[in-house]
C-alpha positions, 0 to 999 in steps of 0.5 A: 304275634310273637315277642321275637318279632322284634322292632327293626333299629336306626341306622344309628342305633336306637336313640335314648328317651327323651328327658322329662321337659323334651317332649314338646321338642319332640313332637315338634321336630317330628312335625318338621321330619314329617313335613320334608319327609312324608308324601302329602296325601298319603297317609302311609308315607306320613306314618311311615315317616314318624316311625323313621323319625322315632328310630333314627331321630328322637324317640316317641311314646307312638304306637310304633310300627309293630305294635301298630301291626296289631292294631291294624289287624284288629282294625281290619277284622272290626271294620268299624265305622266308628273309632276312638283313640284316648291319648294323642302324644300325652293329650296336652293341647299342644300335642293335638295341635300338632296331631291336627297338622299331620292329619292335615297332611295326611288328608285325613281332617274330614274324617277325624274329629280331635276333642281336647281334654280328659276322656271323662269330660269330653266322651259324652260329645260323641254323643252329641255328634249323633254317635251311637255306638263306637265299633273300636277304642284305642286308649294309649294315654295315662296309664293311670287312667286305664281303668276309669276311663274303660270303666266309663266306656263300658258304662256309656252305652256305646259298645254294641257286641262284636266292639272292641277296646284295644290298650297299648304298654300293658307290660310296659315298666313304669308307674300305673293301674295295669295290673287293676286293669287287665284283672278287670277286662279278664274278669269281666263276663261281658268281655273276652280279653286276650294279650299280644306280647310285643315291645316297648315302642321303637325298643328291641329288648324292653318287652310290652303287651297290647290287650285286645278286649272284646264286647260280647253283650 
């Protein structure tokens, strides 16, 4: 993708980030939105419908909808059984309060399982579910834990050739262990890493960048 694939804007202009303190706020007014919005049963609509709340609402740290275009790809080409996301909305429980209720309106509950807390305490869990590989990882959580917990993937025993972790806001400004990160996934030689250059989520002018690295064993 290339980086002047821009982000379409709200009818009214983009709106500005919430403060510090808001984003509880913010999740629960795009629950709302979603809610008189979105087409029960209809995963699309629903996600459709938070990235319409994000342009022309409030703003959200979501994957957006182009960035999310790369994801879906990737999803596509891995045709994974298995996938994991590390982060949804922050992880506060709160936050996976709210993600459970969208699930539930997109009908989604049967096949997504929330586990709430730190990567670190909780990934061992998978296992306990009788998963013995995950085929994609998608981590757009704390920056700060980018490494760590790749590291931990990587030392789970649940990457099989062919698995891949995908990581959001590797250009994005602001405080975290990126470039520790992406020197790692592209030094690694039990992994091929290539970045797609995008935008700051719901953003026209903010450049950012998905990494996309993949276990070849």
């Amino acid at each position: 993708m290339s980086p002047s694939e821009a982000p379409r804007r709200g009818h009214h202009g983009m709106p500005p980030p919430p403060r510090p303190g808001e984003f509880e706020v913010v999740a629960t007014k795009c629950l709302e939105y979603v809610r008189q919005h979105a087409t029960p049963r209809d995963a699309q609509s629903v996600v459709d419908a938070m990235d319409n709340f994000a342009y022309e609402q409030m703003w959200m740290m979501n994957i957006g909808d182009v960035k999310g275009a790369i994801v879906d790809a990737e999803i596509e080409k891995a045709k994974p059984q298995v996938m994991a996301e590390i982060g949804a909305f922050c992880g506060y429980k709160h936050f996976a309060n709210i993600a459970k209720q969208i699930v539930d309106l997109a009908e989604l509950s049967d096949v997504v399982t929330f586990f709430v807390g730190p990567f670190s305490e909780t990934y061992m869990k998978l296992k306990e579910l009788d998963i013995n590989h995950v085929d994609v990882f998608f981590m757009d959580h704390d920056k700060r834990q980018y490494l760590s917990d790749f590291k931990l993937i990587e030392q789970s025993g649940l990457l099989k050739p062919g698995a891949v972790v995908v990581a959001d806001n590797v250009l994005s400004p602001g405080p975290g262990g990126l470039p520790d990160y992406l020197e790692y996934v592209r030094s690694n030689p039990k992994f091929k890493s290539v970045m797609h250059e995008s935008f700051v989520e719901y953003q026209a002018e903010l450049k950012d960048g998905v990494e996309v690295t993949t276990y070849v064993g």
